[in-house]
C-alpha positions as a printed NumPy array, in Angstrom:
array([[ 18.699, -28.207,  25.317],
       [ 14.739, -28.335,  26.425],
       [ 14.478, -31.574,  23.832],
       [ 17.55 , -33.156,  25.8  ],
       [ 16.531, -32.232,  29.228],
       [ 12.786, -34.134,  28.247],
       [ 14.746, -36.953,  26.88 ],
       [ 16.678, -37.218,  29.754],
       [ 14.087, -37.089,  31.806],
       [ 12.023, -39.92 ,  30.269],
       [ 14.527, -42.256,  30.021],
       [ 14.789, -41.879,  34.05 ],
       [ 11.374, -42.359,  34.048],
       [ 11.49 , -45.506,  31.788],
       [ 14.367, -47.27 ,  34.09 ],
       [ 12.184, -46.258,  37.431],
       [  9.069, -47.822,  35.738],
       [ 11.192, -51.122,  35.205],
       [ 12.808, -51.069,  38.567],
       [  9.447, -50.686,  40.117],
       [  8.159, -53.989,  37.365],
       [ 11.316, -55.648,  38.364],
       [ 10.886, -55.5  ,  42.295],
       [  7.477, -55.826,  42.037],
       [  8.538, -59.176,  40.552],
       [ 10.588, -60.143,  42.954],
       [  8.659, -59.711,  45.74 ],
       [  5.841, -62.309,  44.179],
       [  8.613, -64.724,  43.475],
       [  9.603, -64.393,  47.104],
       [  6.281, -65.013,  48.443],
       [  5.178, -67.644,  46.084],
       [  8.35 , -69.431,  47.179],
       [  7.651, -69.058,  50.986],
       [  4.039, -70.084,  50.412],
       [  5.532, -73.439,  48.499],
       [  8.112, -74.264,  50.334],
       [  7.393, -77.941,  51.006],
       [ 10.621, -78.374,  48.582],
       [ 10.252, -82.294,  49.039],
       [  7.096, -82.586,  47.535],
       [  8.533, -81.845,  44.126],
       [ 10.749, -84.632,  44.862],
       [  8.324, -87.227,  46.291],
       [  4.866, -86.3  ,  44.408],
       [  3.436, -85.806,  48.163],
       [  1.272, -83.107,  49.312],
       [  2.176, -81.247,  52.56 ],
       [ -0.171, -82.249,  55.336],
       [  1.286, -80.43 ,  58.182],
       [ -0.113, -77.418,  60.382],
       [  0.296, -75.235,  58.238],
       [ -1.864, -76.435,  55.453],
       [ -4.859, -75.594,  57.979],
       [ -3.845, -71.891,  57.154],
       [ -4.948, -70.232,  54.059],
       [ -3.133, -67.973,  51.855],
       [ -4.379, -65.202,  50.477],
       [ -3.212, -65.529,  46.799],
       [ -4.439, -68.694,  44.456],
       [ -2.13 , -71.39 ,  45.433],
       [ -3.548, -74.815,  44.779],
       [ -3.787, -77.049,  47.988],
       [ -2.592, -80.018,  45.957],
       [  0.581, -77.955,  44.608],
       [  3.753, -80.355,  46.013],
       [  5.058, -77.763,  47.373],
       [  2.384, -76.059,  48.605],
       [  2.441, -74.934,  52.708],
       [ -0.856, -73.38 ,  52.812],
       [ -4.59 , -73.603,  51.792],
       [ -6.356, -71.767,  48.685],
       [ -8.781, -70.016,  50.592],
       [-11.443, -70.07 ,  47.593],
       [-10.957, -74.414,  47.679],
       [-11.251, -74.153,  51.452],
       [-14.199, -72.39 ,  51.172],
       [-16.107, -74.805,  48.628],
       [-14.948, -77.958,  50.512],
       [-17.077, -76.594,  53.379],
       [-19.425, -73.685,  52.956],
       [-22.598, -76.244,  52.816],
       [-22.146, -77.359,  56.332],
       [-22.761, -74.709,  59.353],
       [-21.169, -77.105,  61.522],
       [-17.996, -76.576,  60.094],
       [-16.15 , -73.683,  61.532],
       [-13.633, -73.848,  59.534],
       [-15.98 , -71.654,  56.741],
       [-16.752, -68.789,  59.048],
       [-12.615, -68.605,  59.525],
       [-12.485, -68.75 ,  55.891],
       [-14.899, -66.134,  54.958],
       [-13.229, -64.058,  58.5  ],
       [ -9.794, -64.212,  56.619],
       [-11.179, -63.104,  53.205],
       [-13.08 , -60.394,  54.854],
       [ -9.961, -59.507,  56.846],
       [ -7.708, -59.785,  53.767],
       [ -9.918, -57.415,  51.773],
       [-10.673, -54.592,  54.669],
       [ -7.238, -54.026,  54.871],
       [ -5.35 , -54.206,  51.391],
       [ -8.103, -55.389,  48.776],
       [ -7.037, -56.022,  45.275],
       [ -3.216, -55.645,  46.518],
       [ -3.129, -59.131,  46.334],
       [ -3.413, -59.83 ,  43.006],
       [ -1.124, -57.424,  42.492],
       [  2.121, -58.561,  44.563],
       [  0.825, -61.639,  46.475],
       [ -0.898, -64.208,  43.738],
       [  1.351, -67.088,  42.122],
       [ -0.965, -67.136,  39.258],
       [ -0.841, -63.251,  39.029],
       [  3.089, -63.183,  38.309],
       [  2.844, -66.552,  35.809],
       [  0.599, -63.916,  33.935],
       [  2.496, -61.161,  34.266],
       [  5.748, -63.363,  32.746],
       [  3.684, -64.756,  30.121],
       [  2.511, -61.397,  28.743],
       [  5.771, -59.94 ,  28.699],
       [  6.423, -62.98 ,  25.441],
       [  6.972, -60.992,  22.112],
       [  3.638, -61.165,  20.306],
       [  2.677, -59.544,  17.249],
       [ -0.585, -58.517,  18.289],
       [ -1.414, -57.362,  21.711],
       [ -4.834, -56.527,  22.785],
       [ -5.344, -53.694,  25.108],
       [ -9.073, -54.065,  24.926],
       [-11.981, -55.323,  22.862],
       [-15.635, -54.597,  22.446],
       [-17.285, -56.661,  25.133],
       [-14.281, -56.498,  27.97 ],
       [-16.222, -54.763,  30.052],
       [-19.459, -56.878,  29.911],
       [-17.191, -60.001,  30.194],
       [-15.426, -58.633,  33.411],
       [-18.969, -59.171,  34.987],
       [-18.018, -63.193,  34.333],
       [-16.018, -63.293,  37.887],
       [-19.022, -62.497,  39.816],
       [-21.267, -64.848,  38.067],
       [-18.412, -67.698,  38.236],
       [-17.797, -66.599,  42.519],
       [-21.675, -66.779,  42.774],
       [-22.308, -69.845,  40.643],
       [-19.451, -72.326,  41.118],
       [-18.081, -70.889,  44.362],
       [-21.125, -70.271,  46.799],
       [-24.359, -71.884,  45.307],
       [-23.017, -75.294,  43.861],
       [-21.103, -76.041,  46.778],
       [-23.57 , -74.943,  49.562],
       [-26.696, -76.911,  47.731],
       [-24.978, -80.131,  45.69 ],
       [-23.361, -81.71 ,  49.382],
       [-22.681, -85.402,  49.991],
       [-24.212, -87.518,  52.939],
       [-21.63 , -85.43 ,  55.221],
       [-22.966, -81.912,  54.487],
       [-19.682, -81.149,  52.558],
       [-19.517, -79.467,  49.142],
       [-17.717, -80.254,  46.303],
       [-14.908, -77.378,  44.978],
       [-17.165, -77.287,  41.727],
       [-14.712, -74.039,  40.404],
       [-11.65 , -76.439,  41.38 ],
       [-12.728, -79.579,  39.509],
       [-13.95 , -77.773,  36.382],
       [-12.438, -74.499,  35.565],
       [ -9.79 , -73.234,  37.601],
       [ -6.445, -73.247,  35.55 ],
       [ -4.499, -72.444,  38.499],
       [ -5.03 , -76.113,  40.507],
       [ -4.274, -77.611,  37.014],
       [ -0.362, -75.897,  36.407],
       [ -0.015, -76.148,  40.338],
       [ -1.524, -79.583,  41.409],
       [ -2.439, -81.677,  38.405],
       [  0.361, -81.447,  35.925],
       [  2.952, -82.014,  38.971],
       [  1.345, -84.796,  40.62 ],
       [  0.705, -87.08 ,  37.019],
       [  4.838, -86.239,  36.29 ],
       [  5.829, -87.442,  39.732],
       [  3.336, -90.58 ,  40.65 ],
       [  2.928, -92.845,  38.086],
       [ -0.256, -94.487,  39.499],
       [ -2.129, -91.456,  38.733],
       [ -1.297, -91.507,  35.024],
       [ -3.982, -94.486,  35.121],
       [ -6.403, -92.104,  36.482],
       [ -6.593, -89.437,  33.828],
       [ -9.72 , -88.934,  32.168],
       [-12.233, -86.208,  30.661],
       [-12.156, -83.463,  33.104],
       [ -7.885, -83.625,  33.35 ],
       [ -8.143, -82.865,  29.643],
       [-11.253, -79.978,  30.178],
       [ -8.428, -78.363,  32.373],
       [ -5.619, -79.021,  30.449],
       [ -7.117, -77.022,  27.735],
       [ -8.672, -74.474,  30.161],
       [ -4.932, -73.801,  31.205],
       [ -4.003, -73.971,  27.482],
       [ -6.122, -71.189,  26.094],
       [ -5.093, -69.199,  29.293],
       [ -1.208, -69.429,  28.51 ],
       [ -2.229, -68.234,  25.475],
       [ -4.704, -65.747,  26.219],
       [ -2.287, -64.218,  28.688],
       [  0.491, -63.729,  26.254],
       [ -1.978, -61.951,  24.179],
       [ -3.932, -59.911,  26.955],
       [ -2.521, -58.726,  30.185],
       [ -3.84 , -60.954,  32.982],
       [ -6.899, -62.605,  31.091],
       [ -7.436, -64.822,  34.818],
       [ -7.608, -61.898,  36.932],
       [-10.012, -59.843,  34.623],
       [-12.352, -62.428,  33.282],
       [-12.22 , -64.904,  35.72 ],
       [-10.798, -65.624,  39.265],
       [-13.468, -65.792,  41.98 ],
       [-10.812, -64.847,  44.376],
       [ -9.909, -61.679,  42.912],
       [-14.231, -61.171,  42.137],
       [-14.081, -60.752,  46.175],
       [-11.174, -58.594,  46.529],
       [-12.2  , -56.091,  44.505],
       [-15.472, -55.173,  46.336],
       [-13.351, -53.637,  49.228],
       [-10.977, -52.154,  47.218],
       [-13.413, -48.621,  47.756],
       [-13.232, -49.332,  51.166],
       [ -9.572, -51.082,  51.83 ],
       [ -7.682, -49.263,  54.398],
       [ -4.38 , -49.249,  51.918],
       [ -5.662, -47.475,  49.16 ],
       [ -4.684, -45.276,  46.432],
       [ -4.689, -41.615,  46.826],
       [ -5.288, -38.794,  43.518],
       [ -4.228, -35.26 ,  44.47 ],
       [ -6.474, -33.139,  42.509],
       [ -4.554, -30.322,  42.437],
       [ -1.061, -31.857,  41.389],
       [ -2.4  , -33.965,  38.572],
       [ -2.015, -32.227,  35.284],
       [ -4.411, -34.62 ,  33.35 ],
       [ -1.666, -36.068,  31.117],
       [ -3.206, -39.494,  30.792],
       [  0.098, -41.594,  31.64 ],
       [ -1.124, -43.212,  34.561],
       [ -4.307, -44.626,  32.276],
       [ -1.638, -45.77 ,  29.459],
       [  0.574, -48.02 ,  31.53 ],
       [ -2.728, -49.247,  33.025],
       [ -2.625, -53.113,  32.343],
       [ -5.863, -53.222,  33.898],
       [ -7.416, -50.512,  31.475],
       [ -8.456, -48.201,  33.974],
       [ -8.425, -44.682,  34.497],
       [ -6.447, -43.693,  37.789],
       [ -7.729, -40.093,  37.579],
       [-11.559, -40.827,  37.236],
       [-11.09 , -43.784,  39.842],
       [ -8.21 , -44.702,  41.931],
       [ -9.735, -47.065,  43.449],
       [-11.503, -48.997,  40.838],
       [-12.714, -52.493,  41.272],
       [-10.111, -53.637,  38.543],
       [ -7.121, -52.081,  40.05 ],
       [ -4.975, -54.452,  41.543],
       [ -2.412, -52.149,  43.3  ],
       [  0.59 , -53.039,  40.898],
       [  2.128, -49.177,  41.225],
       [  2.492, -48.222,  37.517],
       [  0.376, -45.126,  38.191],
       [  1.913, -43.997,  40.611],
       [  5.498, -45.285,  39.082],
       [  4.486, -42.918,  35.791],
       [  2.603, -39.948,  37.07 ],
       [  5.134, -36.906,  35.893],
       [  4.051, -34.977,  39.445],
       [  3.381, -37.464,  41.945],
       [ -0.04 , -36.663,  41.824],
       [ -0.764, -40.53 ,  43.413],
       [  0.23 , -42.058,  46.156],
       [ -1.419, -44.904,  48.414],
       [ -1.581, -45.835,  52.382],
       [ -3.742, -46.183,  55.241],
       [ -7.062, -44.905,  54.578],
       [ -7.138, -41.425,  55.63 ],
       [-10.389, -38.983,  56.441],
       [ -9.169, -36.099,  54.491],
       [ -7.673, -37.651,  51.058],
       [ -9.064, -36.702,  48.453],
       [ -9.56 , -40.179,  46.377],
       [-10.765, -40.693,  42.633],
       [-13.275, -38.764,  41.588],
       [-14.383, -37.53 ,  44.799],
       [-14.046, -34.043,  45.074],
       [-16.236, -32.543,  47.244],
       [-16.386, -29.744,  49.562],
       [-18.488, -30.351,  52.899],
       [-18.586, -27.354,  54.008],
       [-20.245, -25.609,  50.531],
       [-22.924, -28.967,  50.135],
       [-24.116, -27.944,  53.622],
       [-24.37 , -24.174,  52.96 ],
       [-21.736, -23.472,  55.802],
       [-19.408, -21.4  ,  54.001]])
C-alpha cells in the first residue's frame, strides 16, 4: 500500500512538473509573439520602424527580426555607449538596471525568445546528454569577458566620425540576430542575397554549433555566452523577486538540484548567479521548502542562516 501511495504520489508530481514546463512555455511563446508582432514584416522583408522600436525589450530579440516591435537592449546599447551625448545609453543602461533590481535572471527564464528556442531544442531525443563537463564552470566566466569585451570596451573606444559604436557582439557572435534578423531578411529580399559574405557565414555556423550544442546541453547561450543574461545575473542576490529556502522545511533530498538545468544547487544558493527563475525547484521540492516573491527582510534565503541576535551577543 506504502509502495502505491509513493507511486501515486510521484506520478502527481511528474504531471505538475510538466504542467509547470508546459505553461512556462506558453507564457514565452506569448511574449515572444507580442514582442514580434509586426506580422507584415514576415511578409514584406521590412523592419518595423515605428515608436515602438525606440523601446527596448528586455529579452534578446534582434532589432532587425521582421517582426520585431521592440529594441534588443544589449544592440541598443553598443550602437551608442561611445557617445555621452546620446541619451538614449543612460535610458538603456536605466532599463537594464531597472530590469535587473526588480526580477533579475527571471528573464531568461520566461521572457527571452532565444531562451525558449533552447529550451525546445534540448527537449530533441539525443543519445547523449551532457549535464556537465570538466571546465563548465571556468567557461561560465566567458559571458563576462564577452559583456566586457565586445559589449562595453569595443563599442565605447572603436567609434566612427559620429562618436557611435559599432554592435561588435551583434556583427560577430551573437546567434540570436542571425536566426532572428539575418536568415529572414536574405529569404524575403532578394537584393541582399548579393550581399552575403564572410561574416554571414561566421554566424551561420555560430548559430549552427549552437542548435547543436543546445540539443546536447541545456541552454549552452545562456550559460556560456549571452552578455544580456552576464548582466542579469549580478542582481539576481539582490532582485526584489527572488527565491526563498525555508531551512527548516527542506529535508535535504537533493530534487530541486536534479531537475536543475542550470546545475545548481537550490539549497546551498537560491539565488545563484546561474539561476534563471524557471520554477523546477520549487515545482519538485517534496515539502515546499521554496518559494519566491518580493524581497522580504526576514526570509531566510540560500545559505544564509544566521541569527542576529546570537552574532551580537544579545541573547
Amino acid at each position: 500500500m506504502d509502495k502505491a501511495r509513493r507511486t501515486a504520489k510521484g506520478g502527481f508530481k511528474k504531471n505538475k512538473s510538466k504542467r509547470q514546463e508546459g505553461g512556462r512555455h506558453l507564457f514565452q511563446t506569448a511574449w515572444f509573439l507580442l514582442t514580434n508582432s509586426f506580422f507584415e514584416g514576415f511578409r514584406t522583408g521590412k523592419i518595423y520602424g515605428g515608436e515602438w522600436k525606440k523601446l527596448c525589450v528586455p529579452g534578446m530579440n534582434c532589432y532587425s527580426c521582421p517582426g520585431a516591435k521592440g529594441a534588443c537592449p544589449i544592440g541598443a546599447l553598443q550602437a551608442v555607449i561611445g557617445n555621452a551625448e546620446h541619451k538614449f545609453s543612460f535610458y538603456v543602461v536605466g532599463f537594464l538596471f531597472f530590469v535587473g533590481a526588480l526580477i533579475g535572471r527571471f528573464v531568461c527564464g520566461w521572457l527571452c525568445p532565444f531562451g525558449l528556442i533552447q529550451d525546445l531544442l534540448h527537449k530533441i531525443p539525443f543519445f547523449k546528454k551532457i549535464e556537465t563537463f570538466r571546465g563548465d564552470k571556468v567557461l561560465r566566466k566567458l559571458k563576462y569577458i564577452i559583456l566586457a569585451v565586445f559589449v562595453l570596451i569595443l563599442p565605447l573606444f572603436v567609434v566612427d566620425i559620429l562618436g557611435q559604436g559599432s554592435p561588435f557582439f551583434c556583427k560577430l557572435i551573437c546567434p540570436v540576430g542571425m536566426l532572428e534578423g539575418g536568415i529572414p531578411l536574405v529569404l524575403l529580399n532578394k537584393t541582399m542575397r548579393s550581399a552575403i559574405g564572410f561574416l554571414y557565414y561566421w554566424k551561420g555556423a555560430i548559430l549552427a554549433i549552437t542548435i547543436l550544442l543546445s540539443i546536447m546541453i541545456y541552454r549552452p547561450f545562456c550559460k556560456y555566452i549571452c552578455p544580456l543574461g552576464a548582466i542579469y545575473s549580478l542582481f539576481n542576490p539582490v532582485s526584489m523577486f527572488r527565491y526563498r529556502l525555508d531551512h527548516d522545511k527542506c529535508v535535504h533530498c537533493g530534487k530541486c538540484k536534479k531537475v536543475c538545468g542550470m546545475n545548481i544547487d537550490p539549497v546551498e544558493n537560491c539565488n545563484h548567479l546561474e539561476c534563471i527563475r524557471c520554477g523546477r525547484c520549487k515545482t519538485a521540492c517534496p515539502v515546499g521548502a521554496i518559494s519566491f516573491g518580493a524581497k522580504e527582510k526576514t526570509a531566510i534565503e540560500g545559505n544564509v542562516h544566521l541569527n542576529a541576535g546570537e552574532e551580537t551577543g544579545l541573547q
